[in-house]
C-alpha positions in Angstrom: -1.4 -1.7 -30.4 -1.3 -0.2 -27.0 -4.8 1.5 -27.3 -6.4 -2.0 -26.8 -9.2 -1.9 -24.1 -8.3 -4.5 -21.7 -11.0 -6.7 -22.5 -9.6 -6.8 -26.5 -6.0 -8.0 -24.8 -7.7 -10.0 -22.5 -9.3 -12.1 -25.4 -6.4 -12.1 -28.1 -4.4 -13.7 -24.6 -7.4 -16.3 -24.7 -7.1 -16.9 -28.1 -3.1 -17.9 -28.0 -1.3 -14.5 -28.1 0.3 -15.1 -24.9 2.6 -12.3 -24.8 -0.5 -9.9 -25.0 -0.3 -11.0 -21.4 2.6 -8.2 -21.0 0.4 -5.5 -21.6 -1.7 -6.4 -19.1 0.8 -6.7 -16.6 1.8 -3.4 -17.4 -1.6 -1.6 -16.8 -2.3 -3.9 -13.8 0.7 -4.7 -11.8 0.6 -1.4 -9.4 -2.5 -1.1 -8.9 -2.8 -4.9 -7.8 0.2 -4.6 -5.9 -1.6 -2.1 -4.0 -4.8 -4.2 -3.4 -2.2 -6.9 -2.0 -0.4 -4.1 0.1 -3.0 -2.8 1.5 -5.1 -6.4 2.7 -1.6 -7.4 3.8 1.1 -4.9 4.6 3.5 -6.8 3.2 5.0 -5.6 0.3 7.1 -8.6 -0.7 4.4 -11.1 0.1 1.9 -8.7 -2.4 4.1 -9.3 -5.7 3.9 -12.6 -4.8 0.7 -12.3 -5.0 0.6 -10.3 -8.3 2.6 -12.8 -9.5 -0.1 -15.3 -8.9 -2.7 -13.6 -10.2 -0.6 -13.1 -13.5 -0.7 -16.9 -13.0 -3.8 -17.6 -13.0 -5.3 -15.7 -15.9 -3.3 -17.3 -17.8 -4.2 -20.7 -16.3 -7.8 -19.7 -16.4 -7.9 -17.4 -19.9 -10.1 -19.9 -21.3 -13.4 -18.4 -18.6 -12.7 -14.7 -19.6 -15.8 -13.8 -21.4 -15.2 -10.6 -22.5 -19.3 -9.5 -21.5 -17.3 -8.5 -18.4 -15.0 -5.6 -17.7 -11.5 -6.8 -17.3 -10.8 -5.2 -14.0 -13.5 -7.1 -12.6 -12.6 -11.0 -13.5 -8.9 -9.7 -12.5 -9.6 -9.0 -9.0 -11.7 -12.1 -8.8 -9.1 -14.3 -9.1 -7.0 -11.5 -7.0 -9.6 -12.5 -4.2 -9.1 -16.2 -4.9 -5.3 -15.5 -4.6 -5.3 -14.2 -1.6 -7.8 -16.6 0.1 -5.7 -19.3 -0.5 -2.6 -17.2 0.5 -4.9 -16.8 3.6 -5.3 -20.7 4.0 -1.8 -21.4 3.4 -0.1 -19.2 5.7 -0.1 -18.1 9.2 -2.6 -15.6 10.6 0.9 -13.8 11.3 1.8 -13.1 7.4 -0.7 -10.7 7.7 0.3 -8.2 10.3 1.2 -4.7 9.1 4.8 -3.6 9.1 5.0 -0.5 10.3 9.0 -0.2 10.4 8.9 -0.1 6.1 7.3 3.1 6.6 9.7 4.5 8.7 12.9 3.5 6.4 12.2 5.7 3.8 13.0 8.9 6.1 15.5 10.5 5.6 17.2 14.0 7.1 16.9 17.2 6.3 14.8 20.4 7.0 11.7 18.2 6.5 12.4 15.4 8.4 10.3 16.3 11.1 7.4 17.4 8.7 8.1 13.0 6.8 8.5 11.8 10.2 5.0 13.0 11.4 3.0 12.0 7.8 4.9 8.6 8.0 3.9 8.1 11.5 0.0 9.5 10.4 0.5 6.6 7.1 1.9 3.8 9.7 -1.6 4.6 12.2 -3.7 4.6 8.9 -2.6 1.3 7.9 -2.4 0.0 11.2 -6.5 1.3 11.6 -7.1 -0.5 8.7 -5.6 -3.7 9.5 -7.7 -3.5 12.2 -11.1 -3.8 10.0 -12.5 -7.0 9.8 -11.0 -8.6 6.0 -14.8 -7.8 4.2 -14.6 -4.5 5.8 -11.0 -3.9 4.5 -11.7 -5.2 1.1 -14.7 -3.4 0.2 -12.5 0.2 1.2 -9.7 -1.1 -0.6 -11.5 -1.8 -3.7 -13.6 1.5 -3.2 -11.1 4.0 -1.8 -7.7 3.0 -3.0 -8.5 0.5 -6.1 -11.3 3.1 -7.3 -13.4 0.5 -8.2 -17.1 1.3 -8.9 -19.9 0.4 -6.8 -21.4 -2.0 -9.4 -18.1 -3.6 -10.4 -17.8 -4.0 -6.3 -21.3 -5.4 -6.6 -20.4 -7.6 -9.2 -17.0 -9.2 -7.8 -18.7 -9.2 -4.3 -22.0 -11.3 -5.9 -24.1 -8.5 -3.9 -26.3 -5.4 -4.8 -24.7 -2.1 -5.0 -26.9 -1.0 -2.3 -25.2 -3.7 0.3 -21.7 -2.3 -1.2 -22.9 1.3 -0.8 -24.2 0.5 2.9 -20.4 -2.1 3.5 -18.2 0.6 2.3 -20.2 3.4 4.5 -19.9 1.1 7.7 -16.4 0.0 6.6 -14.8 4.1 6.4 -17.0 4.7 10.1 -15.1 1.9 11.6 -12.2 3.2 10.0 -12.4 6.5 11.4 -13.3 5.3 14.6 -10.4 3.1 15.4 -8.2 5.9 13.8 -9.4 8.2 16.4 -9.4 5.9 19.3 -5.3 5.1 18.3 -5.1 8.8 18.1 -6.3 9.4 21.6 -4.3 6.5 22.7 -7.8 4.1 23.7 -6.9 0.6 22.9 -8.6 -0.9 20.2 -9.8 -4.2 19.1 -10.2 -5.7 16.2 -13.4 -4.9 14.5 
């Protein structure tokens, strides 16, 4: 019974078998945790989030098609999540928290060697808080969700050209405010 494609689960959720819904939220929960994360370095707030989401399809199970992939309707309504998370909060909820990083150190012959990727992580995610939210999404989705260009396309309502053409203007900017924190410029938001 595990085997089920998403999109079989999916619609035997739609059709009543609610705790299907588990499954799901097995496959799904890291990966959106990580989509959260990542648009919000917060990792509280972001299985909140998931929560929500979890929420949702089963509020809205009744407009899962099934002509879709799964993945795809999921991180609509993740993208409706979060915009209203966006409405309903402070700008402030989503500022990236570098200190996390830094907990998870611990002594030892490596320390330096954790210290000095955690510090590289901690200037990564600050970069890409940085990006302006389409920007960010479109690398998340791409780069860390591995979403395809045409699911991207899809989700985004746009042509996988204009995702191709986001995503390669989105890891520029990325690399450019990387470098510029690097070398110590200050950087603005983008």
């Amino acid at each position: 019974m595990n085997s089920l494609s998403d999109n079989a689960l999916m619609l035997q959720v739609k059709g009543g078998q609610l705790d299907k819904m588990g499954l799901l939220f097995e496959r799904y929960h890291r990966a959106l945790h990580a989509f959260f994360y990542h648009q919000t370095g917060q990792p509280a707030f972001s299985e909140d989030l998931v929560q929500n989401v979890f929420e949702r399809m089963l509020k809205y199970r009744h407009t899962f098609t099934g002509e879709g992939e799964y993945r795809t309707w999921m991180y609509h309504l993740a993208r409706n999540v979060l915009a209203d998370a966006a409405k309903k909060n402070k700008p402030s909820q989503y500022h990236q928290d570098v200190t996390a990083l830094a907990e998870h150190i611990g002594g030892g012959p490596t320390a330096d060697a954790d210290l000095q990727r955690s510090q590289e992580v901690a200037q990564l995610h600050q970069a890409l808080a940085r990006l302006s939210p389409d920007s960010r999404e479109v690398l998340v989705l791409s780069r860390f969700q591995e979403l395809k260009y045409e699911q991207i396309a899809q989700l985004l309502d746009t042509s996988v050209g204009a995702v191709k053409v986001r995503a390669h203007r989105a890891l520029n900017q990325l690399k450019d405010i990387y470098l510029r924190m690097e070398n110590g410029s200050k950087v603005h938001e983008v």
